[in-house]
C-alpha positions in Angstrom: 121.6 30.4 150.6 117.9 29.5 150.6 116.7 26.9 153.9 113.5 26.2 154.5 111.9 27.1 157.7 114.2 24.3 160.0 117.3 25.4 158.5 117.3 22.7 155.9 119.4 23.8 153.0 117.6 24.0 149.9 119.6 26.0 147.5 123.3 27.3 147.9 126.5 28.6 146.2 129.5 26.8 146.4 133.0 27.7 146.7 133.4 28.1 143.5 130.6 30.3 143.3 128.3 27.5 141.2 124.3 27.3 142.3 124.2 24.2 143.8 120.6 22.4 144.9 119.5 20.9 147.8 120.4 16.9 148.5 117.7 14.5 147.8 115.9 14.0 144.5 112.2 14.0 145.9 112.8 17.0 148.4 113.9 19.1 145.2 111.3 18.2 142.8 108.8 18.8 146.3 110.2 22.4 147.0 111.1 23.3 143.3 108.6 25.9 142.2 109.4 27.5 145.8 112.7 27.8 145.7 113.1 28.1 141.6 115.4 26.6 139.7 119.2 27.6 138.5 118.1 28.7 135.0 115.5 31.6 136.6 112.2 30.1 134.6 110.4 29.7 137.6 109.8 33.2 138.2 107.8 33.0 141.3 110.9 30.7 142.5 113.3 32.5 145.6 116.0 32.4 143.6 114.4 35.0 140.9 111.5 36.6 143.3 113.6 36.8 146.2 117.1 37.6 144.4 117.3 41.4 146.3 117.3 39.8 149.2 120.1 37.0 148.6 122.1 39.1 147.0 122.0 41.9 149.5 121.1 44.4 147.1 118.9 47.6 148.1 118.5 51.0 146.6 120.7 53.0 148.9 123.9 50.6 148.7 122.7 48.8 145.3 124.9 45.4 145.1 127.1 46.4 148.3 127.7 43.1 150.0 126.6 40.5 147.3 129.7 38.7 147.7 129.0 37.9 151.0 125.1 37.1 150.3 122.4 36.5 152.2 120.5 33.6 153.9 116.5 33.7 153.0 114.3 31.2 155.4 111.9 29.8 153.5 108.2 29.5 155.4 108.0 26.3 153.9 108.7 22.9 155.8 110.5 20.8 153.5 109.2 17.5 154.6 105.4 18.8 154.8 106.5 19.4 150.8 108.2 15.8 150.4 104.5 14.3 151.9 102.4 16.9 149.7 104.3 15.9 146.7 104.8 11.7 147.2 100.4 12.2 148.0 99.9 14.0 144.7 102.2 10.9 143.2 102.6 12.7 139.7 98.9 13.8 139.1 99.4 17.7 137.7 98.0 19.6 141.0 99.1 21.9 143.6 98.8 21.6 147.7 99.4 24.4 149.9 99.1 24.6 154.1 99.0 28.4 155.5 98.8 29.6 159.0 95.9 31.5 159.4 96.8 33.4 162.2 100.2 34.3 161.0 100.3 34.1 157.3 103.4 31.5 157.0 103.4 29.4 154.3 103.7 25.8 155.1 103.5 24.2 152.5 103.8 24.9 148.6 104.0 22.0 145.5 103.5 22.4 142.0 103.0 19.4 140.1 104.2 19.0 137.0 107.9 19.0 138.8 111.4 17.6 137.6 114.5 17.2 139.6 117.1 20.5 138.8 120.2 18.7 139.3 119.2 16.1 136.2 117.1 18.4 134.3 114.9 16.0 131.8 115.1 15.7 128.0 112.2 16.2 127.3 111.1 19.1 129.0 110.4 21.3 126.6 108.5 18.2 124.4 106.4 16.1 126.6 103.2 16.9 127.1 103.2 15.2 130.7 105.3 18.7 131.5 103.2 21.0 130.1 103.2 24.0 132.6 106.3 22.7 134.0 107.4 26.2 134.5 104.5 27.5 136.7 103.1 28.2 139.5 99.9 26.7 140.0 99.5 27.9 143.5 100.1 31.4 143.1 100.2 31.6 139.3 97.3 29.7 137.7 93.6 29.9 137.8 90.8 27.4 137.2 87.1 26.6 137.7 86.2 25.8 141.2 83.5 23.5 141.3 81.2 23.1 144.2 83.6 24.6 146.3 81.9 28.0 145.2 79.4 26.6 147.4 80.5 28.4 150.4 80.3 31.7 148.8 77.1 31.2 147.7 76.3 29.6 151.0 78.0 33.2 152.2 75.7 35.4 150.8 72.3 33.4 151.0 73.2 33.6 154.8 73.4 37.4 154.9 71.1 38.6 152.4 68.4 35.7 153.0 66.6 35.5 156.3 65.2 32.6 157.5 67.5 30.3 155.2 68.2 27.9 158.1 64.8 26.9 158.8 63.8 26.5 155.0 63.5 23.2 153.4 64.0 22.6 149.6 63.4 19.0 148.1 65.6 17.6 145.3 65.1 14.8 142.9 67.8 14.7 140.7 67.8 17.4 138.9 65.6 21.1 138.2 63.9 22.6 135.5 66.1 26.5 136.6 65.4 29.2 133.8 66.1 28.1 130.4 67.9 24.9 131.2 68.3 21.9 133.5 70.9 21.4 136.6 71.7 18.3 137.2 72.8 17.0 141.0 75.0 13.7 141.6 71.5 12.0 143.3 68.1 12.6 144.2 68.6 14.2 147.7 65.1 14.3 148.6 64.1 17.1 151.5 67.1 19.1 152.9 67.9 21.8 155.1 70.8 24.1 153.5 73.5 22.3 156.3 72.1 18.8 154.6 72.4 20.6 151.4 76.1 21.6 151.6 76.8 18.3 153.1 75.0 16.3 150.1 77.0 19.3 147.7 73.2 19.8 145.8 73.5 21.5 142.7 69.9 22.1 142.8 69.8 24.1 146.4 72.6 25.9 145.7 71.9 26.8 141.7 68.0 28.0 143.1 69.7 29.9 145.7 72.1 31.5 143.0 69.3 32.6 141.2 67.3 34.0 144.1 70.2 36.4 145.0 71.0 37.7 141.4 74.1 38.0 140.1 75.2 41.2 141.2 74.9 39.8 144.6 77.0 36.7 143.3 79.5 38.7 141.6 79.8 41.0 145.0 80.6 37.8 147.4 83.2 36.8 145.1 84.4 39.9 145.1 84.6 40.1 148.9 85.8 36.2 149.5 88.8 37.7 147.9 88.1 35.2 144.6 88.3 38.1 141.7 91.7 39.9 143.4 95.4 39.5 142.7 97.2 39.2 146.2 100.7 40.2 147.3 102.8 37.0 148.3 106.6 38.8 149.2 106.4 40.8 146.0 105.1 38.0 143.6 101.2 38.7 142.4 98.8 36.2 142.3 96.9 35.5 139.0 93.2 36.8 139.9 90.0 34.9 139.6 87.2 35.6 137.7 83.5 35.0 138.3 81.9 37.3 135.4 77.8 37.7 135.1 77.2 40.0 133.2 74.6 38.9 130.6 74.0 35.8 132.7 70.7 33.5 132.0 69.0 32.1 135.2 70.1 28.7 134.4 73.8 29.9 133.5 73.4 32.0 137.2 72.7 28.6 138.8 75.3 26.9 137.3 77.8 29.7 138.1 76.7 29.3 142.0 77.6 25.5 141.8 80.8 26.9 140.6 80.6 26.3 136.8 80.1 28.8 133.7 82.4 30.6 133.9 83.5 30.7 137.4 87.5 30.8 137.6 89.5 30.5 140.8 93.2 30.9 142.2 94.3 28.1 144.8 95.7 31.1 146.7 93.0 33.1 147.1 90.4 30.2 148.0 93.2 29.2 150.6 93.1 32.6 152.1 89.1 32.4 151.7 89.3 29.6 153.7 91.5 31.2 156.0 89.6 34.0 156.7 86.0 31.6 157.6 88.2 29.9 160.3 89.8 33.4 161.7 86.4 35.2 162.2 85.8 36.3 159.1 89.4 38.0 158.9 91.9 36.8 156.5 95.9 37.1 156.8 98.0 37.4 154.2 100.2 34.9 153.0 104.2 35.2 152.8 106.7 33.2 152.0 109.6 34.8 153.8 110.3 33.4 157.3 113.4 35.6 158.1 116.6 37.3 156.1 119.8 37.0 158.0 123.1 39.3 156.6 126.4 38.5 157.6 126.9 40.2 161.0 123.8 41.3 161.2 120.5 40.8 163.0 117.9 38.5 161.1 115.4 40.6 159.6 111.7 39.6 160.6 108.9 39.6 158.6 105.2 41.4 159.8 101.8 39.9 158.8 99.4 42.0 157.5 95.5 41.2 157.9 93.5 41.9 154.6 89.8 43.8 154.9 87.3 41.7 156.8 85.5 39.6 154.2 82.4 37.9 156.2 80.8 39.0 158.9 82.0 37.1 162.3 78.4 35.3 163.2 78.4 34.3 159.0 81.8 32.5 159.7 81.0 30.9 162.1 78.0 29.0 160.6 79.6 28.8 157.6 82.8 26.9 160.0 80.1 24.7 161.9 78.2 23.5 158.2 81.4 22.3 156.7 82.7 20.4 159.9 79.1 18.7 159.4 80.3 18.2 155.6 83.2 16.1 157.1 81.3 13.9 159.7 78.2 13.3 157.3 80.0 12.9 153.9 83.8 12.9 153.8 83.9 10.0 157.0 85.3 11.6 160.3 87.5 8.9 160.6 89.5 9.9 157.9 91.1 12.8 159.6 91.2 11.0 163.1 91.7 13.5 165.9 91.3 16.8 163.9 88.1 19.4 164.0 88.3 19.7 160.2 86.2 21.7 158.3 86.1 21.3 154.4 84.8 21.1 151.4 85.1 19.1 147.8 84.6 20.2 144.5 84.8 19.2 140.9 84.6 20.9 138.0 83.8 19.8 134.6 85.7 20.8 132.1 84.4 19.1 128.9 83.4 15.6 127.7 87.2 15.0 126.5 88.9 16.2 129.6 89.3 14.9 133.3 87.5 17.3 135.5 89.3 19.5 138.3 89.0 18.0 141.5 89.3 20.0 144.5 89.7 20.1 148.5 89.7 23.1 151.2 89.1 23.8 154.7 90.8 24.3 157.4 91.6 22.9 161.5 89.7 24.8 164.2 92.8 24.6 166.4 94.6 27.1 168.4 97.9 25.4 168.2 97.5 24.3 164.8 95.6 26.9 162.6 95.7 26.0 159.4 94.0 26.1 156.5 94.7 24.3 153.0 93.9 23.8 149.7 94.4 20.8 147.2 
């Protein structure tokens, strides 16, 4: 039996020894690419990732008590998914909440979704399920947008001195290399918390330049953006942010989060994570607890990946984008949470919608968490 994290029953066998799903067409199309479905082509799913563990099986008894099976708890809270996934209301996306002090899961919904107990038609045809099967959370990569912003903001903090008292003036757009960058308006004279608040293309892409790539490439690199992480046993798909052969005007646009900057959701959630923990990031799991007939439940231990900014950088970096949230997202929005974000879209071509994103995280002992749309 899989259960979420409240006990809710999300996927069982029945007496007959059939897979059954959970009740409620919305909560299994919310929790689907979590818990998998019947048919195993959700491979990331519980049902094929966690399928030692249901089963009972281990390499000293091998299948020994798989009759009896297992119950996995699930991280997950199955009504944060039902809200995730009604909020998303069929735009192809992902949305995942983690505890940043723990490492539970909280959330995690993959859009495309169908319903496995009335398994559509057309799945295999329509191109409104295209990636039906995976992941995008864990699985899937794509370019970040101006949320690359806060790694560049990163390393201009440690490797520039002064930055905070310098002043850069924006019209609209820059003459950077070879090439133009373009910004959404003509921001006049900023300071670079005014700068990440009004997202400028032309502060951050200057500021890309003026630390080189290898420097760019080595902040990704250490924001966890380039790696494949461990969720439980199922990998990550890693990011990419490759300069090599880079013009200055491609380097700008690559610290705005364009070339050919590519991201996980994962990873930027742990990124984001790890700004609101210090500088420390934990890693994720999706396993709450595994309880064997007659047995104890069997906990689960975080583990805390390498530091990946330096405390005092976190910290301003934590302070800039709760001023992002006041000055440009509207306070009021998120009424009675010290929320600390950022936006980003990507362009993706002429022909195609552009990515839009959303991370950050609550600076909240009793509620630590950090997200990514």
């Amino acid at each position: 039996t899989v259960l979420d994290r409240n006990g809710t029953v999300l996927s069982y066998v029945d007496d007959n020894g059939d897979r059954r799903c959970a009740d409620g067409k919305t909560l299994r199309k919310a929790t689907l690419h979590a818990v998998g479905d019947p048919q195993g082509n959700i491979g990331t799913g519980a049902l094929t990732a966690f399928a030692d563990r249901l089963t009972g099986f281990d390499l000293l008894n091998g299948a020994f008590g798989a009759q009896r099976g297992n119950q996995v708890y699930l991280t997950i809270d199955a009504d944060l998914n039902e809200t995730a996934y009604r909020a998303l209301n069929g735009r192809k996306g992902t949305v995942a909440v983690y505890n940043y002090q723990t490492g539970e899961i909280l959330c995690l919904v993959s859009c495309p979704s169908f319903d496995p107990r009335n398994i559509p038609s057309g799945l295999e045809t329509d191109p409104s399920y295209d990636g039906v099967y995976l992941n995008r959370f864990l699985s899937s990569t794509f370019p970040p947008g101006s949320i690359f912003k806060t790694v560049t903001l990163a390393a201009a903090l440690e490797e520039l001195p002064g930055l905070e008292e310098r002043t850069w003036v924006c019209e609209g757009s820059a003459q950077i290399g070879d090439g133009t960058v373009t910004c959404t308006a003509a921001h006049g004279e900023q300071d670079i918390r005014e700068a990440l608040a009004n997202s400028c293309n032309v502060v951050f892409g200057q500021l890309a330049v003026e630390l080189g790539a290898s420097t760019l490439e080595k902040y990704a690199g250490k924001a966890g953006l380039t790696r494949s992480y461990d969720v439980n046993g199922i990998p990550t798909a890693a990011g990419s942010v490759d300069l090599s052969g880079a013009s200055d005007n491609d380097l700008a646009w690559a610290g705005v989060g364009q070339y050919h900057d590519s991201v996980n959701p994962c990873a930027l959630m742990i990124y984001m994570g790890a700004i609101a923990n210090g500088g420390k990031a934990v890693q994720p799991t999706l396993i709450q607890k595994v309880v064997s007939p007659g047995l104890p439940a069997l906990p689960q231990f975080t583990h805390t990946t390498r530091r990946m900014i330096k405390a005092d950088t976190a910290q301003a970096m934590a302070d800039m984008m709760a001023n992002n949230v006041s000055a440009t997202y509207g306070a009021k929005r998120f009424s009675g949470m010290d929320l600390c974000a950022k936006s980003g879209t990507a362009e993706v071509g002429a022909d195609q919608k552009p990515h839009a994103w959303f991370a950050g995280f609550l600076r909240n002992e009793e509620a630590p968490y950090a997200f990514v749309v």
